[in-house]
N, C-alpha and C positions, 0 to 999 in steps of 0.2 A: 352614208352616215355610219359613227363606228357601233358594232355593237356593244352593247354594259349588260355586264352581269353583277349581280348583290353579290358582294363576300361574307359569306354566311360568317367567318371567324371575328370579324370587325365591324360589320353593318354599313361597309362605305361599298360605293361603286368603282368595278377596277376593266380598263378595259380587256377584253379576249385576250388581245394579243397577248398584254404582261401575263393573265393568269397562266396561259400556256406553258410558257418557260416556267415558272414558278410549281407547275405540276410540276413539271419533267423534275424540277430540283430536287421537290420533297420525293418523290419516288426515288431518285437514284440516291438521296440522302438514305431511305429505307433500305435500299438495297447493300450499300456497303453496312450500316448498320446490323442489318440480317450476318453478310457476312462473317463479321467481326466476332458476333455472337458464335456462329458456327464453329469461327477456328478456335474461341474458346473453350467453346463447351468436347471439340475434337481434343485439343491441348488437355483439357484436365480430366477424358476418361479413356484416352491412351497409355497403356502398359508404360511404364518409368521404367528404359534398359536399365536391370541391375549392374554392379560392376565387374564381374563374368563378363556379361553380355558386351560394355565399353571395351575393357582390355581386348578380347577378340577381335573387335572392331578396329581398334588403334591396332592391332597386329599386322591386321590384314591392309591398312593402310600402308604402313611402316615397310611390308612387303613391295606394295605396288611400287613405293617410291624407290624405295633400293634395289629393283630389277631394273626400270626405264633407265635407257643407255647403256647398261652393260650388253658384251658380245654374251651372243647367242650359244650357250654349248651346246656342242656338235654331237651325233645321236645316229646309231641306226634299229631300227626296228619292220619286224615283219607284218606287211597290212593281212588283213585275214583274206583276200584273194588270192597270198601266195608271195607276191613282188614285195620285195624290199625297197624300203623307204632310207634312205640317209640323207639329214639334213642339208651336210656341203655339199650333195648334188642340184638342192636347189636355193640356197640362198644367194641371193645376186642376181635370179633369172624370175623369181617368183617373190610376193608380198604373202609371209607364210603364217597363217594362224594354227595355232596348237591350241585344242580343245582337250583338257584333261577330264576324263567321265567314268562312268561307273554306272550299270544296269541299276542296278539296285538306288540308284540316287536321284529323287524327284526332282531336285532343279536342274540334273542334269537333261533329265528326258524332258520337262518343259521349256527349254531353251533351245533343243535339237532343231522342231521347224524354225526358230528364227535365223538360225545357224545355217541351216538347210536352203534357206528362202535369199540369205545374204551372197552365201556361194554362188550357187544357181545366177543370181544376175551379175556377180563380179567375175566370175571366172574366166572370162575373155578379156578381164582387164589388168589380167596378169595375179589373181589372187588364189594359191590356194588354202585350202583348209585339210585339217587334217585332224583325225579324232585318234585321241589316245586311253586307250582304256586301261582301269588301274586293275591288271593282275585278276584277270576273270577267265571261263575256261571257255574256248572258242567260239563255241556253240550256244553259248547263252549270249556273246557277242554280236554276233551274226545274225542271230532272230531278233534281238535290238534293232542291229541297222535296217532288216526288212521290213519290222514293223513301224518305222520312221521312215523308211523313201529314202537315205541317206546315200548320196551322189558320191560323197566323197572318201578317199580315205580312212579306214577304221586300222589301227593298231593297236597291240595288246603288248603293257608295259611290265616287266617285271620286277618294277616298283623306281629303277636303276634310274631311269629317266625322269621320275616324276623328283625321287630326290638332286637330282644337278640342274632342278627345277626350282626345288625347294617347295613343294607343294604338299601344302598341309591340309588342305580343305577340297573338294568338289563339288560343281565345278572351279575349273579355273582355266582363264584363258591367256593365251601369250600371242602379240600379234611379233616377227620378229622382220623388222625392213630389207630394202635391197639394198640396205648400209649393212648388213649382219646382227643389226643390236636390237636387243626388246625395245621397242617405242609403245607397248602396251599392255599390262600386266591385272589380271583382273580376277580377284577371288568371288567367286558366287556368279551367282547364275546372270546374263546381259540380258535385259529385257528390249533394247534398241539399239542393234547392230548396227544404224546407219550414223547413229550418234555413237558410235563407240569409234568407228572403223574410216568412215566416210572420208575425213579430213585426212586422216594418214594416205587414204588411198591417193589422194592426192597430193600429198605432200612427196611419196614415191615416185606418183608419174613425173614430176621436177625435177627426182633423181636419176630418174631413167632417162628422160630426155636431154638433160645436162651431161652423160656419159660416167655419173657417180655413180654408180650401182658399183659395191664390190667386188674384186673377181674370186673364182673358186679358190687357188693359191692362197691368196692374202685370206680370206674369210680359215680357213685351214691354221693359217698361220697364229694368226689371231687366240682361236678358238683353244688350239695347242696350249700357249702364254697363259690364257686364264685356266685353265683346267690344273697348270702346275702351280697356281697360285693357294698359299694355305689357307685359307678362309674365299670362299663365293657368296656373292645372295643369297641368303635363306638356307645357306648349310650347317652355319652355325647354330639358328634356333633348331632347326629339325636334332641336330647330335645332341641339345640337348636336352630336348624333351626327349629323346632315348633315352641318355643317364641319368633322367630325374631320380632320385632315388624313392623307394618305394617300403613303407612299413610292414609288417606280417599282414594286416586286412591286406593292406594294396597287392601287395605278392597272390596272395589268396584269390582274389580275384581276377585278375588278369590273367592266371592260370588254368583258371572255371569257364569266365564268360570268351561266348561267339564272339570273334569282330564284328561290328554292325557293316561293315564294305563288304558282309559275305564271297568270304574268300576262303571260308574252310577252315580259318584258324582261327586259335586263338590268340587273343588282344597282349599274349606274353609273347607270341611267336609272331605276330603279324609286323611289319614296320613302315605299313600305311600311314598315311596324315592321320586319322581318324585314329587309329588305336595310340599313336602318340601322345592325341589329344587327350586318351584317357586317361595314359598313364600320367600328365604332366596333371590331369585333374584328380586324380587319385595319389598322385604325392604334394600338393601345393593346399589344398580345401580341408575342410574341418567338416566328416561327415554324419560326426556327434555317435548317438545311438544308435543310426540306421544298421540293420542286418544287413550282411551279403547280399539276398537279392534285393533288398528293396533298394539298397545301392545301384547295382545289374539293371533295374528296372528303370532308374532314373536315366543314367547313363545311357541308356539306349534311347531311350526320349529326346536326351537333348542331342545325342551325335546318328543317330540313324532317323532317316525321313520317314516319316508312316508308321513309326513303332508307337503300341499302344502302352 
């Protein structure tokens, strides 16, 4: 015999079976309901990017895209064990990511074990990695990578690199194929190297097994051709946040203030991402009545990590 249960909402008898599903309904009816409410109430007491914050964003987009495809400029630099690294010795034979970083940079040192963790199991699959550090003095380099376990790689760039890079920000990462050309270009920090990188990696072994991979000559060749080309990715914006022009306050200051890339200089003599940034935002912004530092004070807020 079936059983009947009363429906307290309408006073009729409904069997088990229907009420059953009809729980499950109103419950999963609640549940998206709850959700919806959530993404609400997340939508309307999450910070509104100002428009600083979009333009940046759209920058940094604007970069990714106009790197993917272009060849790889060709590069030598010294790792801090001593050996010399130059990129045409291994493009073509290796799937080569360039990590651009800096001690002093919180999303750089939070990104290092995922970086660390990606090497470590690809490195047999023909990938490596290679950390370039932006213009810091050995020794504070060096107890970075011991205090990270870092397997790989560390060189220190004398800024030469980062610019034929076009890197304005840190981190930034560049994966470059066994075709020679960026296939991946990434301003700020990767939170999921397997979604960054994964796909490419296989997309390479295709090229390798197919006998695409470029050879040293041709990648050489190549590299040559774009290098005497007058404008590259992201050379153009970098030269001209140099020339921004700059008023008596902006001169005033970038003569005064540290670069926040603690590098010893100051933000008139530095020609890092970061002190360009300051200059193109101390000639482009309107900073009303602020004094000197409490301009200094802001500025360091938003371009240095950890500044109070």
């Amino acid at each position: 015999m079936m059983e009947w249960r009363q429906a307290a909402w309408a006073g009729t008898a409904l069997p088990l079976e229907t009420r059953k599903p009809m729980n499950k309904l109103v419950l999963n009816g609640a549940i998206i309901a709850t959700g919806i409410a959530l993404g609400i109430l997340h939508y309307t007491l999450k910070p509104k990017p100002n428009e600083r914050e979009i333009q940046e964003y759209a920058e940094g987009m604007s970069s990714n895209i106009e790197w993917r495809g272009q060849v790889a400029p060709d590069f030598e630099l010294k790792a801090t064990n001593g050996e010399e690294f130059r990129l045409s010795d291994k493009v073509g034979k290796k799937i080569i990511v360039l990590n651009f970083f800096a001690t002093w940079c919180g999303p750089c040192r939070e990104e290092m074990p995922e970086l660390e963790h990606y090497y470590t199991q690809h490195k047999e699959d023909g990938l490596l990695l290679v950390g370039i550090d932006s213009d810091e003095k050995r020794d504070h380099v060096e107890e970075f990578a011991r205090d990270l376990g870092l397997d790989f790689p560390v060189t220190i760039d004398e800024e030469a690199v980062q610019k034929q890079y076009g890197v304005s920000g840190l981190p930034t990462t560049v994966l470059i194929g066994l075709d020679g050309k960026v296939q991946f270009y990434e301003a700020g920090a990767l939170a999921n190297a397997e979604v960054a990188f994964d796909n490419l990696l296989r997309q390479n072994g295709e090229l390798a097994k197919n006998g695409q991979a470029i050879s040293t000559e041709e990648y050489r060749e190549l590299a040559e051709k774009q290098r005497a080309l007058p404008v590259r990715p992201g050379v153009q914006a970098a030269a001209a946040e140099e020339d921004d022009h700059l008023d008596e306050r902006g001169k005033r200051i970038v003569a005064r203030m540290d670069c926040p890339c603690s590098c010893e200089k100051k933000v008139q003599a530095c020609k890092c991402g970061t002190s360009g940034k300051i200059k193109k935002a101390l000639a482009s912004e309107d900073f009303k009545d602020a004094t000197d530092d409490e301009i200094i004070r802001g500025l360091n807020k938003r371009f240095c990590v950890g500044a109070s």
